[in-house]
C-alpha positions in Angstrom: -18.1 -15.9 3.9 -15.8 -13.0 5.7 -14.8 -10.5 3.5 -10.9 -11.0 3.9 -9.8 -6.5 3.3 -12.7 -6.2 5.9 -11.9 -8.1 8.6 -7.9 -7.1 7.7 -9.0 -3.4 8.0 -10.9 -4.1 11.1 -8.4 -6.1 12.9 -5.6 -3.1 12.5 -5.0 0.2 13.6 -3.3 2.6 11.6 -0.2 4.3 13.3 -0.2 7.9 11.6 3.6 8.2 11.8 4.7 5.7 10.3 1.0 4.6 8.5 1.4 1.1 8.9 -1.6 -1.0 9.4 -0.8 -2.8 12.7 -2.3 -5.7 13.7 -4.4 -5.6 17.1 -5.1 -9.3 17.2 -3.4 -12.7 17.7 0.1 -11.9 17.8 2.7 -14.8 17.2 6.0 -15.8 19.1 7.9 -14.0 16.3 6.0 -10.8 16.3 3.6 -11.8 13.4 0.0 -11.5 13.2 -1.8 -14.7 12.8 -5.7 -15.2 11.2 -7.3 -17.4 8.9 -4.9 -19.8 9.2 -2.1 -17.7 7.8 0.1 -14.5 8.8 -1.9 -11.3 8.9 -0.1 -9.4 6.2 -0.2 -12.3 4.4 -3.7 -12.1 4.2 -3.6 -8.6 3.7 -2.0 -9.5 0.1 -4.8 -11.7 -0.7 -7.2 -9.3 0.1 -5.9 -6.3 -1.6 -3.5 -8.1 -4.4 -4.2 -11.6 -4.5 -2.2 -14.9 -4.0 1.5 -14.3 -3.5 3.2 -16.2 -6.7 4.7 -19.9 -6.0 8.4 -19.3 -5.4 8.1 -16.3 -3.6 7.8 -15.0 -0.3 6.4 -11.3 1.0 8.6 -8.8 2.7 8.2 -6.1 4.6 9.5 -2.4 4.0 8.7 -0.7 7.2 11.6 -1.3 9.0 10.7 -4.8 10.1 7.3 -4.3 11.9 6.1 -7.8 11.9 2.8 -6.7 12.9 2.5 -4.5 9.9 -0.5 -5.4 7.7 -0.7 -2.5 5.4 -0.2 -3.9 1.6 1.8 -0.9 0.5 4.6 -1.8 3.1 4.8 -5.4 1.6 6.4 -6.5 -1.5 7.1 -9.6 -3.0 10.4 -11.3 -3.0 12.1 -14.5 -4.1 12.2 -17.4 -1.8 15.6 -18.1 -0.8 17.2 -20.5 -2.8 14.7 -19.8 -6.4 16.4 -18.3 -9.2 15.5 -14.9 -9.9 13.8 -13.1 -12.4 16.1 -12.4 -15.6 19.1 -14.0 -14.7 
């Protein structure tokens, strides 16, 4: 079994202005790393957080680097269309 942060970390280099994690492998149509199956920073999450909740959806906060794995520049976010937290 791969160890998901492992192969995350080793698929990425880190960009020392900006310190995002970007990812040096498949890149989708859309700008997204793909692996496992999944989008790259989404399995950054799992790694490094665990499963993203059902109803939501992950972000990015680094200016829209699609290609941005690092889990610090992710944050979770309502689906559009769910009812948010509170209200």
């Amino acid at each position: 079994m791969v160890d998901l942060g492992a192969h995350v970390l080793d698929g990425s280099v880190i960009e020392p202005e900006t310190d995002c994690w970007l990812w040096t492998r498949f890149i989708d149509t859309e700008g997204y790393g793909r692996t496992s199956g999944m989008t790259a920073h989404r399995a950054s999450w799992l790694a490094f957080h665990g499963p993203v909740p059902d109803g939501f959806r992950l972000q990015h906060t680094c200016s829209g680097r699609r290609s941005c794995v690092n889990p610090s520049h992710l944050r979770v976010v309502p689906k559009p269309g769910q009812p948010r937290s509170g209200t």
